[in-house]
C-alpha positions in Angstrom: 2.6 -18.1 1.4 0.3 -15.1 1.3 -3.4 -15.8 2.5 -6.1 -15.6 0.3 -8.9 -14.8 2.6 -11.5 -12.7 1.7 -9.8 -9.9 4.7 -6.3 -10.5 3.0 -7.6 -10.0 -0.6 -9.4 -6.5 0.6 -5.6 -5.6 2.1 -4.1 -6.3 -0.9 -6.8 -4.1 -3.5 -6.1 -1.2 -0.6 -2.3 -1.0 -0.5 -2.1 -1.7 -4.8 -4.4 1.4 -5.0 -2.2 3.6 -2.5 0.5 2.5 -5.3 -0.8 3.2 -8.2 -1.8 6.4 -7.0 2.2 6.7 -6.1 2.5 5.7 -10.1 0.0 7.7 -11.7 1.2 11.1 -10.0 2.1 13.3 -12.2 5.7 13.8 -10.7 8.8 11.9 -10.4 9.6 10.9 -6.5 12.4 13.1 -6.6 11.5 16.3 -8.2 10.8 19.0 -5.3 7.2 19.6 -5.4 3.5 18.4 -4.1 2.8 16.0 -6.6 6.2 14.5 -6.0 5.5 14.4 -2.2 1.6 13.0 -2.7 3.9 10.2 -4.8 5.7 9.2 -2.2 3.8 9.7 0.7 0.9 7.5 -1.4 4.0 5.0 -2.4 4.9 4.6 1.3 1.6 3.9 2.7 0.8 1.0 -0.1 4.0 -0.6 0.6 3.6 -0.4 4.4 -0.3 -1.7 4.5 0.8 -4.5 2.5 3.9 -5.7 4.4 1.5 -4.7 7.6 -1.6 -7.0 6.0 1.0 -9.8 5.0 2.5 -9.8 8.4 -1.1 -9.5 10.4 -2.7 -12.9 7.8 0.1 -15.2 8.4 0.1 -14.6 12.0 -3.5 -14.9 12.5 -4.2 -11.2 14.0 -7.5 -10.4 13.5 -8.5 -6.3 13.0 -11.2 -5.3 15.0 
């Protein structure tokens, strides 16, 4: 179950604005050019800062 701590909820907003960043780009991921590389890149982070927050809550890991 995901937490719903005040810490978790601020990881969440975080990682679902690197993704819509990832959405709103004006580039498909796989066209060859910066937008599409800011896309991914931006895509990549959100993902990973939520499966990082998710993994940190329900193990009790505290950031400093």
């Amino acid at each position: 179950m995901i937490p719903r701590s005040k810490e978790a909820i601020r990881d969440m907003v975080i990682s679902a604005g690197f993704i819509v960043i990832s959405v709103i780009a004006p580039a498909p991921p796989i066209a060859l050019s910066f937008a599409a590389n800011i896309s991914g890149v931006s895509l990549g982070l959100g993902l990973g800062w939520l499966i990082k927050s998710i993994i940190d809550h329900i193990l009790g890991v505290r950031g400093e």
